[in-house]
DOLUM-14415 format. One line per 8 residues: their letters; for each residue x, y, z of C-alpha. Coordinates in Angstrom, 2 decimals, decimal comma. Each point is the difference from the previous one (the first is absolute). Layout:
N
a) X Y Z | ...
END
This chain:
348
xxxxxxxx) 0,00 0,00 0,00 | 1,58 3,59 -0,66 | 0,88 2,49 2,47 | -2,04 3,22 -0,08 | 2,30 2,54 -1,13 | 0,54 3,56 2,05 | -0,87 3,53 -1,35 | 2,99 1,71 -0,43
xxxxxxxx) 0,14 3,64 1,20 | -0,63 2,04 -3,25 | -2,72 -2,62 -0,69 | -1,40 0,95 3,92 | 0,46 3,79 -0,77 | -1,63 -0,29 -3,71 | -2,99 -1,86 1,90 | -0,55 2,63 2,48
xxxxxxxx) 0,67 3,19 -2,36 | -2,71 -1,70 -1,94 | -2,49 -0,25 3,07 | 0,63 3,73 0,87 | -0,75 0,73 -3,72 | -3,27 -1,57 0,78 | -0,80 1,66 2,52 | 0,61 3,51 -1,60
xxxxxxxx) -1,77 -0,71 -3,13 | -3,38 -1,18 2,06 | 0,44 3,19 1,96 | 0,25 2,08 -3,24 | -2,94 -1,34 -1,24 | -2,37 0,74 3,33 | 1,57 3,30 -1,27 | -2,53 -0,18 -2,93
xxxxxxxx) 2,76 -1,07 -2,44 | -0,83 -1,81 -3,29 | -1,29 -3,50 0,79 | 0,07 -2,39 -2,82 | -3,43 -2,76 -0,01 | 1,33 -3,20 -0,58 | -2,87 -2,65 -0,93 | -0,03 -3,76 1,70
xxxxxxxx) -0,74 -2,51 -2,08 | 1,18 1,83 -3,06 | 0,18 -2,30 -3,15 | 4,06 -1,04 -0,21 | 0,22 -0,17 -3,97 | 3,26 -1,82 0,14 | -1,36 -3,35 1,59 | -0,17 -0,95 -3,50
xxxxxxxx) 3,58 0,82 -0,91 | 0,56 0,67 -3,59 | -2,74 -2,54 -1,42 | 2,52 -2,07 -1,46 | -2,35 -3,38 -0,11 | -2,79 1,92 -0,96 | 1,94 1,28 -2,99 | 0,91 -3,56 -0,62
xxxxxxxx) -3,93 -0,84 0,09 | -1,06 2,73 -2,32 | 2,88 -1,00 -2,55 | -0,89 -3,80 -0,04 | -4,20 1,39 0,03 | 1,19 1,69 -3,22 | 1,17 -3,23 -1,64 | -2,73 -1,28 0,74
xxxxxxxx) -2,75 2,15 -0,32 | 0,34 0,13 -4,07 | -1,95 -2,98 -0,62 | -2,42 2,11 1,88 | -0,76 2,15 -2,92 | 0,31 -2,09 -2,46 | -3,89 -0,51 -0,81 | -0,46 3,54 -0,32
xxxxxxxx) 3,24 1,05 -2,08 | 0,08 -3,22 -1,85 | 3,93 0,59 1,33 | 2,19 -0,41 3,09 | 1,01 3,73 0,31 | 3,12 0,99 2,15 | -0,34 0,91 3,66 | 1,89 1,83 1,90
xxxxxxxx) 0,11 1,50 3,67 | 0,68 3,31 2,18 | 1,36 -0,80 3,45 | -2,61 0,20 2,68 | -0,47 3,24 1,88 | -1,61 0,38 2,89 | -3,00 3,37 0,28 | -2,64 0,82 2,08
xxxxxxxx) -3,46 -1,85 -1,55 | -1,08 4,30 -0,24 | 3,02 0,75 -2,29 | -0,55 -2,52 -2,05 | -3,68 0,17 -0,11 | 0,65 4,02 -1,02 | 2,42 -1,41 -2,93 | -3,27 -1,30 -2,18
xxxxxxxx) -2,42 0,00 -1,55 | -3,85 -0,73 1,85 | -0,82 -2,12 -2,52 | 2,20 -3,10 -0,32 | -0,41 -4,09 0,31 | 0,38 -1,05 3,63 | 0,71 -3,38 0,86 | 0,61 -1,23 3,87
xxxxxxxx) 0,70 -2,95 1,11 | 0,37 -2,21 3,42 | 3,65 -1,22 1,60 | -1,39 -2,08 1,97 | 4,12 -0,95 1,09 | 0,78 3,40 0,27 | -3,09 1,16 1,94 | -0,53 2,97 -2,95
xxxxxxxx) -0,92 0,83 -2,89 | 1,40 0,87 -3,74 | -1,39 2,32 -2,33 | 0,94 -0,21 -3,96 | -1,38 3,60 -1,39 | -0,16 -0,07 -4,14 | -0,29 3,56 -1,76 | -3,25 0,23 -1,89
xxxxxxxx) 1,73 0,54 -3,24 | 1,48 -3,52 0,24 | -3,09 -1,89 0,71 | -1,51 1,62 -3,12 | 2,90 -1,04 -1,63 | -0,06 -3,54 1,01 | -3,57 -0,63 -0,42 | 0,23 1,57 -3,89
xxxxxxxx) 3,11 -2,46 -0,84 | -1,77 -3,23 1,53 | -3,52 0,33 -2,12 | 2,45 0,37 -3,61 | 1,29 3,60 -0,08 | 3,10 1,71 -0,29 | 2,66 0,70 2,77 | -0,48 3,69 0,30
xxxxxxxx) -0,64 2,85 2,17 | -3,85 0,26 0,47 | -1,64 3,43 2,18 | -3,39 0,42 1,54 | -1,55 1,93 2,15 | -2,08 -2,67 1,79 | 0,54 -0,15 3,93 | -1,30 -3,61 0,36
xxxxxxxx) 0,74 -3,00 -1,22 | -2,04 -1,93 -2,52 | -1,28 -3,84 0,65 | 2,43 -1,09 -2,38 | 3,11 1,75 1,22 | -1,13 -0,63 3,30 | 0,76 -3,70 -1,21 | 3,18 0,64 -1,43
xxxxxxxx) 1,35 1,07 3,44 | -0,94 -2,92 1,71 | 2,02 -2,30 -2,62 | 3,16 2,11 0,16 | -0,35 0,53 4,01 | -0,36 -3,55 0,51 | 2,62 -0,41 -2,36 | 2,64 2,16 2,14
xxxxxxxx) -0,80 -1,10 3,09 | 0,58 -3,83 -1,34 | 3,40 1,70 -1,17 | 0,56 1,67 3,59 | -0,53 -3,17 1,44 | 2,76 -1,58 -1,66 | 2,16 2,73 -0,17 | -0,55 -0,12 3,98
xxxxxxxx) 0,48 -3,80 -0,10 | 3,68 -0,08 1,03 | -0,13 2,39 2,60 | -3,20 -1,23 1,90 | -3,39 -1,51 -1,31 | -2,71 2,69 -0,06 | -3,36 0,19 -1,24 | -1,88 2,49 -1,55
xxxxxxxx) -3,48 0,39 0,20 | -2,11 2,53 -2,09 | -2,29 1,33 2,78 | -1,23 3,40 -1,84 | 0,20 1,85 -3,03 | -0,47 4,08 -0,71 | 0,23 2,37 -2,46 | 0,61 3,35 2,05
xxxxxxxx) 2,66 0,36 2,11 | -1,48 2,43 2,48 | -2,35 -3,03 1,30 | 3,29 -2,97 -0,25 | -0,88 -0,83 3,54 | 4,19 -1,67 0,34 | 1,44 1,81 3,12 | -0,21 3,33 1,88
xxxxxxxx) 1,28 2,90 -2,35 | 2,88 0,72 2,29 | 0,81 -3,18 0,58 | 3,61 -1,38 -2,70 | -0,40 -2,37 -2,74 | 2,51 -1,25 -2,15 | -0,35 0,94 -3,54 | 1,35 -2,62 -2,85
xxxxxxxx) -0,62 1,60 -3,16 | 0,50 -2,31 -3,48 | 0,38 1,84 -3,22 | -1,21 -2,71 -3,15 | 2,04 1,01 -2,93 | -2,62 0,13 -3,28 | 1,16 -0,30 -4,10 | -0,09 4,04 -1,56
xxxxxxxx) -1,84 1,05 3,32 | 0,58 2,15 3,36 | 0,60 -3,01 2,88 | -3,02 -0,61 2,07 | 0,71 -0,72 3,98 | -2,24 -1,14 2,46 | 0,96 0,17 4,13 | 0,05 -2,96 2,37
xxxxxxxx) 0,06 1,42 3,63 | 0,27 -1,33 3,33 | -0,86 1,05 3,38 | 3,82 0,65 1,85 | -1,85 -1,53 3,21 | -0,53 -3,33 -1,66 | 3,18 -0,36 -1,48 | 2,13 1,06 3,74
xxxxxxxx) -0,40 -3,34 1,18 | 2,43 -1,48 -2,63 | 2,21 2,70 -0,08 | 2,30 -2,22 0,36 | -0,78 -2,23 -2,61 | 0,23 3,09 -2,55 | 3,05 1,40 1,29 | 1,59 -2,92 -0,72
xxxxxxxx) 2,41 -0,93 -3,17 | -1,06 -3,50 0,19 | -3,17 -1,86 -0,95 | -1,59 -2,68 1,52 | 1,64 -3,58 -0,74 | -3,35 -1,22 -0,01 | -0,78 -2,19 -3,86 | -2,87 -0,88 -0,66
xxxxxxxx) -0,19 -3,36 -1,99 | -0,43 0,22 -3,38 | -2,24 -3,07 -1,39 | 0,34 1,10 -3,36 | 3,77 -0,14 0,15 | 0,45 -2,95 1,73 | -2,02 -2,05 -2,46 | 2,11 1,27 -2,99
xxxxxxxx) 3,14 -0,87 1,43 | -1,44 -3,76 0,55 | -1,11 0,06 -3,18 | 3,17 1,15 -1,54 | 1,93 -1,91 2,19 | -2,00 -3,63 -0,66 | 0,79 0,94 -3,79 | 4,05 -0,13 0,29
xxxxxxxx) 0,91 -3,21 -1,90 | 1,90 -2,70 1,30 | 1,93 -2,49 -1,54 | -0,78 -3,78 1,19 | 2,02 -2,81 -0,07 | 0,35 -3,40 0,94 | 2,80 -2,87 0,00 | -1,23 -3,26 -1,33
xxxxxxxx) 3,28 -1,70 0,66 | 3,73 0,98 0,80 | 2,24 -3,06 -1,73 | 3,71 -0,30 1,04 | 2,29 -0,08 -3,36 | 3,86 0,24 -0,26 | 1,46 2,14 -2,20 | 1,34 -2,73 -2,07
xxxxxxxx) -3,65 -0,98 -0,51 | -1,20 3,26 -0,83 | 2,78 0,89 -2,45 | -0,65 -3,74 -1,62 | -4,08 0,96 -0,55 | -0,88 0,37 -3,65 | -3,68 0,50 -1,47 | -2,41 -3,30 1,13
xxxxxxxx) 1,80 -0,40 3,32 | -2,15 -1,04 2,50 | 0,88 1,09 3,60 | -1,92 -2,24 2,83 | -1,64 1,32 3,06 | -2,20 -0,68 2,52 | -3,40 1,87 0,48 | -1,05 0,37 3,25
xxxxxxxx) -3,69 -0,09 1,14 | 0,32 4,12 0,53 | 2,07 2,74 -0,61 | 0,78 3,15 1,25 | -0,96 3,02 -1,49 | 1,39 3,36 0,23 | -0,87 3,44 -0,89 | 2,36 2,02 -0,90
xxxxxxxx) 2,74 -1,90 1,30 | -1,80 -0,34 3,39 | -1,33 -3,79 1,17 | -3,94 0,86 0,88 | -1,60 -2,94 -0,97 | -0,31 -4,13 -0,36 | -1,07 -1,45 -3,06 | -1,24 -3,38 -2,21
xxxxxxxx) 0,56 0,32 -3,74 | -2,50 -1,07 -2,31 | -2,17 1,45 -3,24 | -3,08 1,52 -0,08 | -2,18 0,56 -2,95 | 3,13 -1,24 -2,57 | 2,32 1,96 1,97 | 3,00 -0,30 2,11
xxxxxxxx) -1,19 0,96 4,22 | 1,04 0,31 3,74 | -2,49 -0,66 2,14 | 0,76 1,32 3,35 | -0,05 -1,87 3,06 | 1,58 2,26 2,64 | 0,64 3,95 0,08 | 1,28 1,83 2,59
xxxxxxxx) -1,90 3,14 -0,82 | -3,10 -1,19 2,35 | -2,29 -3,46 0,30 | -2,66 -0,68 -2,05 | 1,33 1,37 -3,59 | 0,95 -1,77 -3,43 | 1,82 1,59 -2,65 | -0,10 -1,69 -3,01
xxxxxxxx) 2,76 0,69 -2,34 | -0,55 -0,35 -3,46 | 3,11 -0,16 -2,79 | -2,17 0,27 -3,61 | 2,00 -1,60 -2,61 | 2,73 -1,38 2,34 | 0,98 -3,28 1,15 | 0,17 -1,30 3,23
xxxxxxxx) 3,58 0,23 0,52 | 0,25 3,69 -0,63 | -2,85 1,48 2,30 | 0,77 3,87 0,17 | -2,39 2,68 -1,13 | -3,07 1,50 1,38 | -1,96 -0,76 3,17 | -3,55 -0,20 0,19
xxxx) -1,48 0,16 3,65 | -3,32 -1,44 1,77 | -1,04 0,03 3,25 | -2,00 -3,40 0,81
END
């Protein structure tokens, strides 16, 4: 255990010229000197740090969010990000226009909510390119929403926050749950208008057009508890297990070809024999009752030689890849004492 260590002197005499500072400063201001308010509980915007795994987020929601437009563009345009900032809900309310697409949703893991606002000029956009027209820049002076696009922002809300969701995957599993949908933002009933949000905003690069953007935003309360978590350089080592993956490798890897072969006999010769052999020389062995075969140079199985259908076979009679299973290997065209080629397998 350590030793608590001494003040020294000028550490004694800074501590007390400190306390009589104190004291004079508390007596100037019963003087009616300038008294600065100081506010408990104040929101402490760096809890989050500098939003490095949220930028990560919003780069891999990018990637993924093309496919999101793709039934309205009839392309996967390019997506790109801002980092996030944090405002006051007022600020950013003050920054737009009334009459916009508001889209909130439940975190049910995060205890909050998430609000994707879409400028009106978009939607109209959107909703013109899906029924058969042209990508272009379309203005009205409507402040509502027809039935129509009204639809077209539920597909390419549900759309994003399917996106989100992955996008969140590797970081932690959330959910996001439309629970209500506006079109003015003076009634976007999200938080308390000084409360902070944090404001993604997306900017969706378009062929001989302006880019159009649309906001994601986040209540700062929700997102404190993982501070942490998005402060962090490091995702989660969490995988997820990919069906689809596994079963192509199988596949692929049930497809490699193997070369099968089996020793009918092993005769002992010398080399004066062998030298002596000429063309109709007739070399004697002795068959066993089975053999052993190999694949690819490796012993796995026990086998009887025979024909099948006209043809030269190995019917197996022990394997030591698992009880129960024959292979039959079949030689077309071959004789019985050359039984190498392809394997044909069976389960009985």
């Amino acid at each position: 255990m350590a030793k608590p260590r001494k003040l020294s002197s000028n550490e004694v005499a800074a501590l007390v010229g400190g306390l009589i500072d104190m004291d004079l400063g508390a007596n100037a201001g019963a003087e009616g000197s300038d008294v600065r308010p100081y506010v408990f509980g104040a929101n402490d915007l760096s809890l989050v740090g500098d939003y490095y795994g949220l930028r990560m987020i919003n780069e891999r929601f990018c990637r993924i969010a093309r496919a999101a437009f793709l039934p309205m563009l009839r392309f996967q345009p390019r997506i790109s990000c801002f980092p996030p900032e944090i405002r006051t809900f007022d600020d950013y309310r003050n920054g737009q226009e009334n009459f916009v697409s508001l889209t909130q949703s439940r975190i049910e893991e995060l205890r909050g909510n998430q609000l994707i606002v879409i400028p009106p000029s978009f939607v109209w956009m959107l909703t013109d390119a899906y029924y058969g027209g042209s990508i272009r820049t379309l203005k009205s002076s409507r402040t509502e929403f027809t039935g129509t696009e009204q639809r077209v922002i539920e597909l390419i809300t549900d759309r994003l926050n399917h996106a989100l969701q992955l996008a969140w995957r590797d970081l932690m599993t959330v959910t996001f749950n439309v629970s209500s949908r506006e079109e003015n933002m003076q009634f976007a009933a999200f938080v308390d208008g000084e409360d902070h949000v944090v404001n993604c905003s997306f900017m969706v690069q378009l062929p001989g057009l302006e880019p159009a953007s649309f906001d994601i935003l986040y209540p700062l309360q929700a997102l404190k508890p993982i501070s942490g978590q998005l402060r962090s350089r490091m995702q989660s080592d969490f995988i997820d297990e990919n069906d689809n993956w596994r079963s192509r490798l199988e596949r692929a890897v049930m497809a490699v070809p193997l070369t099968v072969s089996a020793r009918l006999a092993e005769p002992e010769m010398s080399l004066r024999q062998v030298l002596q052999m000429q063309e109709g020389d007739v070399v004697p062995v002795s068959l066993s009752e089975t053999v052993e075969v190999m694949v690819e140079g490796v012993p796995l199985f026990r086998a009887r030689p025979g024909a099948i259908r006209g043809h030269a076979a190995l019917s197996v009679t022990q394997s030591s890849l698992g009880a129960g299973q024959s292979v039959s290997l079949q030689v077309p065209g071959q004789s019985p004492g050359d039984a190498q080629g392809h394997m044909a397998a069976a389960a009985e």
